[in-house]
N, C-alpha and C positions, 0 to 999 in steps of 0.2 A: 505530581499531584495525583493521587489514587481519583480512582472514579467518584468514590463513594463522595469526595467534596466538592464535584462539579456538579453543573446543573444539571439535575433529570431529567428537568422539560425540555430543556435543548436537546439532550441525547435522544429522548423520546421523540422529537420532531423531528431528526437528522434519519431514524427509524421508518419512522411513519412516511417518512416525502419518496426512503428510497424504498419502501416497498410499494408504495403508487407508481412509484417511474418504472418499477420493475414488472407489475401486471400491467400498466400502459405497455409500453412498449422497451424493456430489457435489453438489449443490444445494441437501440440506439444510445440512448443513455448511458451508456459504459460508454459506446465509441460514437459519436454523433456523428462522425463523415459520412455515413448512410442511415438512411430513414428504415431499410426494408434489408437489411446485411440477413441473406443465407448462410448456412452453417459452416461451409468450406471455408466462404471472405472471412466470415465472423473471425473462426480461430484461425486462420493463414495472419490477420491482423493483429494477434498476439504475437505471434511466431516470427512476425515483423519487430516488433517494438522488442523481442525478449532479443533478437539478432545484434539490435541497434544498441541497446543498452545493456546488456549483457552478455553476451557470446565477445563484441568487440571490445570487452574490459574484464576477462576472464583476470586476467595477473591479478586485479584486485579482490574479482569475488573471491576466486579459488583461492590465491596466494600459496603456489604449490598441491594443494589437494586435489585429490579425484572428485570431479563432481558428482560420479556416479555413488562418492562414498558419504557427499554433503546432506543436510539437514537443514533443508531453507526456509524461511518465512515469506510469503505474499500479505500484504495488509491490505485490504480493500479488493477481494479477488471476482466480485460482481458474478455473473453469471459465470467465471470462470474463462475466460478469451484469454489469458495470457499464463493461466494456469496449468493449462494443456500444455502448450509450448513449455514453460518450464518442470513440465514432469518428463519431457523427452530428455531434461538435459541435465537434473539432477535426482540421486538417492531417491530422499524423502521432500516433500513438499506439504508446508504447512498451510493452510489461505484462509485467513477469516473474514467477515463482511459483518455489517451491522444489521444488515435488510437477511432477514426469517425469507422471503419472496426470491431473494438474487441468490441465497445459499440454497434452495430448492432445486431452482433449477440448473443450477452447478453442479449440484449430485445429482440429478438426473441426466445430464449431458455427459459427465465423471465418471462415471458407474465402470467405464471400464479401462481405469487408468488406480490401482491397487496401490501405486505410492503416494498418491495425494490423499489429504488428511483434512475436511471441512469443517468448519465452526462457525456458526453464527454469532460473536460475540458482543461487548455493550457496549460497540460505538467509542471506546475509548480508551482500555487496554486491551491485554492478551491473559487474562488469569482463566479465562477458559482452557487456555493449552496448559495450565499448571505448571511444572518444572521443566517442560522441555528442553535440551541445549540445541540453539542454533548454532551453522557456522554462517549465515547470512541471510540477510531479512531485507524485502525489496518492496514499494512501494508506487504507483505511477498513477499518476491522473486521478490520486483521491483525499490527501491533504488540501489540495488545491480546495476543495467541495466544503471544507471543514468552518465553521462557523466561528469557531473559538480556539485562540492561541491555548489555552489550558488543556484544553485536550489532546491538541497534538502533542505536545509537552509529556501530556498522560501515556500517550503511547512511544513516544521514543523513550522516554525513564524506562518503560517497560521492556520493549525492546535490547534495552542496555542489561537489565535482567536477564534476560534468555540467552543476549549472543555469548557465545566465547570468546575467550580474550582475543584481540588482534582482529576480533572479524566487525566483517564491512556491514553496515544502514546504510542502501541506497537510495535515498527519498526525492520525490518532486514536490517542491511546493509551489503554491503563487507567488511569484514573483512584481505583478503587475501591480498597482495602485488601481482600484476602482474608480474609477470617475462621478459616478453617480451610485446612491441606496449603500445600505447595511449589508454586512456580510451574513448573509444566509445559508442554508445545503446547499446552492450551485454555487454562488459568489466565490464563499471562504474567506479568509482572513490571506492578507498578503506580509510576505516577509521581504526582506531586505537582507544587503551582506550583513550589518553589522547585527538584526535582528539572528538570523542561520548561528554565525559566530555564538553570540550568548547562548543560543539552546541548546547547541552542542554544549559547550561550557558548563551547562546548569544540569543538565542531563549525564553528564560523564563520558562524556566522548570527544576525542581530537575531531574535529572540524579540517580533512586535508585536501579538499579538492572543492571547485565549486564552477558550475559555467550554469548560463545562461539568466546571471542578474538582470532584473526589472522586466524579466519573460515572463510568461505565463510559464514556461518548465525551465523551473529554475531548481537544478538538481545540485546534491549538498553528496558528498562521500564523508560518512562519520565514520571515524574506528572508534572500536572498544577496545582502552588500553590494557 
């Protein structure tokens, strides 16, 4: 589903809530285990999470290639904490954010890291980056956030545009069932195996790995066949 048929006002509110949370206070809200995270933790705590989830599943992002030779995607790359870390460890690094406030200070914090590539784009695809070819496009801690099954949908279809054939979408969704209220910017919408299954499916991508059902990280490996 292209941007253009989803709702504006949602996109527009998903905008608007994370560039408040980003002049409130930016780093917590990317990583809430600290209220007051200094710049060292801040990015050491990507550099954590890019170890955990990517360095220990290289066979799948790389699949043979140099990562220094790769073209990656970040979706949701906030003030940039796990951005850094993945510019130590690949080529080129793509990262976009919906929040005008969080991509600020991203290139401000960036400024001295030449392979990374910023974009503030609409909260629901990637036509900002234009034609780009990725070989892998990563994702953590920001579907979860997302209000509306259609727009995740919007951004992996797209995603499926960019990657090259055979390469990896490594996403975290909600996993959990809300108990109480509507899915809002922090809520999100939660998925399920069989819901993961169909989007892969509808979006053009094998669906071949998947752990941590009915988690809150409930991470999916999609290939592009």
């Amino acid at each position: 589903m292209p941007a253009s048929t989803l709702d504006p006002a949602q996109l527009e509110k998903m905008r608007e809530d994370w560039d408040q949370r980003a002049r409130e206070n930016a780093r917590h809200f990317i990583a809430t285990g600290n209220t007051e995270w200094d710049s060292a933790q801040f990015y050491d705590s990507g550099r954590l999470n890019v170890f955990h989830e990517i360095l220990t599943d290289l066979g799948n992002v790389c699949q043979g290639m140099s990562a220094k030779q790769m073209k990656v995607l970040e979706i949701g790359c906030g003030a940039g904490r796990m951005t850094r870390a993945l510019s130590e460890v690949f080529g080129e690094v793509y990262a976009v954010d919906v929040s005008g406030e969080m991509i600020a200070r991203a290139r401000e914090a960036l400024a001295d890291r030449p392979n990374i590539h910023l974009f503030q784009n609409n909260g629901a695809d990637l036509a900002v980056l234009g034609d780009v070819r990725l070989d892998f496009a990563f994702s953590y801690i920001v579907f979860q956030h997302i209000p509306s099954r259609d727009i995740i949908y919007s951004y992996v279809r797209d995603v499926n545009r960019l990657l090259k054939p055979g390469g990896l979408f490594k996403l975290q969704v909600q996993g959990c069932l809300a108990t109480e209220g509507e899915p809002d910017t922090w809520l999100g919408v939660h998925f399920t195996q069989e819901d993961a299954l169909e989007m892969a499916r509808e979006c053009g991508f094998e669906a071949r790995y998947s752990v941590g059902v009915n988690t809150q990280y409930f991470w999916l490996w999609f290939f592009k066949p």
